[in-house]
C-alpha positions as CSV (number, residue, x, y, z in Angstrom):
1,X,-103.1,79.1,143.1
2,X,-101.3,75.4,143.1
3,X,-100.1,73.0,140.8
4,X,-102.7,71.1,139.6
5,X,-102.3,66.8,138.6
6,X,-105.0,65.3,136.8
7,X,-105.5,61.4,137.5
8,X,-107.8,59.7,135.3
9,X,-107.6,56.4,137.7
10,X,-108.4,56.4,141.5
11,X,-105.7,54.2,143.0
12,X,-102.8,55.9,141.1
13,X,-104.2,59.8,142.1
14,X,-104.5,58.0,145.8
15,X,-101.1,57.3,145.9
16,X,-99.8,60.6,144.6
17,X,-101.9,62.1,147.3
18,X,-100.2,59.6,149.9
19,X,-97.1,60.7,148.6
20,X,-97.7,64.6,149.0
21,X,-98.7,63.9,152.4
22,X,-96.5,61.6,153.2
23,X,-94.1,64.3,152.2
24,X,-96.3,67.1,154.8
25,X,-97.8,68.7,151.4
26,X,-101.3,69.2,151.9
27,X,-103.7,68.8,148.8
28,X,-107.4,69.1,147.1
29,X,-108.8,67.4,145.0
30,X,-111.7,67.3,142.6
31,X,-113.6,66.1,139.8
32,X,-112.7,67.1,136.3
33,X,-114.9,69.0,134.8
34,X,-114.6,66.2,131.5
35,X,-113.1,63.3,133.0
36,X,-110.8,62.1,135.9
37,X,-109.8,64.5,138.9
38,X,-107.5,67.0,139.8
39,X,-105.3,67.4,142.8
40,X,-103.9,70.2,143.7
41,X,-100.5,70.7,145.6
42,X,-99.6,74.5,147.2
43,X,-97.2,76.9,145.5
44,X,-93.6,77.5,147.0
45,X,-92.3,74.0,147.6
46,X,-88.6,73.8,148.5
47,X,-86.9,72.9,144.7
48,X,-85.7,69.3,146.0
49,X,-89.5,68.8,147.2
50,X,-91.3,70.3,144.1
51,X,-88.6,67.9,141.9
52,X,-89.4,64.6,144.1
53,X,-93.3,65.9,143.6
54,X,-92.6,66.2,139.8
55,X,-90.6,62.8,139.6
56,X,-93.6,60.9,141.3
57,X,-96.0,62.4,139.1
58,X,-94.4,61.3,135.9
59,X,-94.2,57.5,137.3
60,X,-97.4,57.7,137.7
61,X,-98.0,59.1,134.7
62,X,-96.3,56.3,132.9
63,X,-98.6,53.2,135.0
64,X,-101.6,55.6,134.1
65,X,-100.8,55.4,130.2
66,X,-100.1,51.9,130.6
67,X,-103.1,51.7,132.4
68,X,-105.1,53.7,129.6
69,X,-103.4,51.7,126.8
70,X,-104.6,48.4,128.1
71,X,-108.6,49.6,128.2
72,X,-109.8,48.8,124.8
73,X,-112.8,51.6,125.7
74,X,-109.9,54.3,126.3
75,X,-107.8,53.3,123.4
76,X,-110.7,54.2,121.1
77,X,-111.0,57.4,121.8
78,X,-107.6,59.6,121.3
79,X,-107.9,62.7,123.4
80,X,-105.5,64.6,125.2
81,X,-106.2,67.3,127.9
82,X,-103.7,70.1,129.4
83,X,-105.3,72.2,132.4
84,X,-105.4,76.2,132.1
85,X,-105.6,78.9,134.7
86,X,-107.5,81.9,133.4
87,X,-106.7,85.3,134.2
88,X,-109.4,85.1,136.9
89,X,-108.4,82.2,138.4
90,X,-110.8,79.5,137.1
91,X,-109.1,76.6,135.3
92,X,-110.3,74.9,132.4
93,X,-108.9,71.6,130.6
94,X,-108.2,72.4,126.7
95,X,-108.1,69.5,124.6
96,X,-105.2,69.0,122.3
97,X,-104.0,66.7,119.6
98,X,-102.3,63.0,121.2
99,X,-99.8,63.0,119.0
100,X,-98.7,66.8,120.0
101,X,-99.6,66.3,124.0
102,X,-97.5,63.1,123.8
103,X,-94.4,65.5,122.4
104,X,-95.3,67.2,125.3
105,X,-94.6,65.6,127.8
106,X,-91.5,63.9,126.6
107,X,-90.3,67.3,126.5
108,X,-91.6,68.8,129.2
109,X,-93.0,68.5,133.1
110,X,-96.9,68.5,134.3
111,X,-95.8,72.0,135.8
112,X,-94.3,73.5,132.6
113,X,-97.0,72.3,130.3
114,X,-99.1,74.1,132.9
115,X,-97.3,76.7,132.4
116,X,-96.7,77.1,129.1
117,X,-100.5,76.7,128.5
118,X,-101.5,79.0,130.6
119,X,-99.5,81.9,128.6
120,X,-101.3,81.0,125.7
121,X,-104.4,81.1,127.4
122,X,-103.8,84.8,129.1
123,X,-102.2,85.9,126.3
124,X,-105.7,85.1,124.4
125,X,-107.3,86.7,127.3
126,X,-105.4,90.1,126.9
127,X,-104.4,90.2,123.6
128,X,-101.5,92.7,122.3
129,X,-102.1,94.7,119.4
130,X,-99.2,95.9,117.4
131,X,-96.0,94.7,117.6
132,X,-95.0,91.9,120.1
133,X,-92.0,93.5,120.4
134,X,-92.9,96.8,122.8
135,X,-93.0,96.9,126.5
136,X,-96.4,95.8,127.7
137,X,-96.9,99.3,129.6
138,X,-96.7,101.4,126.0
């Protein structure tokens, strides 16, 4: 499993793509199961690779909200969207407040919102009953 970049406008998830490659990082891509499209870029990029990767993103992520901010259709709905990988491997896109995804991600990367997500989401998966606090092989 990758990390996965959701694009909700063509151009700008071309040119992150053009960028990975341009870069010798091979990707996929596909739909969104609700909106938009989802590239995915390997696992165990060199740090100063996975950070250039990660700066590009956010750029881009700045034009896209620009971009969504300007479209009077968008700006009437107020959804946000983190994508999950399940404990099987499947992904799904939770929807989450604006207000709290926006705290988000001036807090955080793409990759650790990933990941933080995903804890929540295998953690709901296997729950833990008793105390947080034991080892998980008790």
């Amino acid at each position: 499993m990758g990390f996965e970049y959701m694009f909700f406008d063509e151009a700008l998830r071309d040119r992150f793509v053009d960028f990975a490659s341009g870069h010798g990082v091979a990707s996929t891509m596909r739909q969104d199961e609700i909106a938009g499209f989802v590239v995915e870029l390997p696992d165990g990029l060199a740090d100063e690779l996975q950070e250039a990767v990660e700066a590009e993103y956010d750029s881009i992520m700045d034009e896209q909200m620009l971009l969504a901010e300007s479209d009077a259709e968008l700006v009437s709905h107020h959804v946000a969207g983190v994508t999950v990988t399940l404990a099987d491997g499947t992904t799904r896109a939770v929807r989450i407040p604006p207000a709290i995804a926006r705290r988000l991600f001036e807090h955080f990367t793409p990759g650790e919102i990933h990941e933080i997500a995903t804890a929540i989401a295998q953690s709901v998966e296997n729950p833990i009953d008793g105390p947080l606090c034991r080892k998980p092989s008790e």
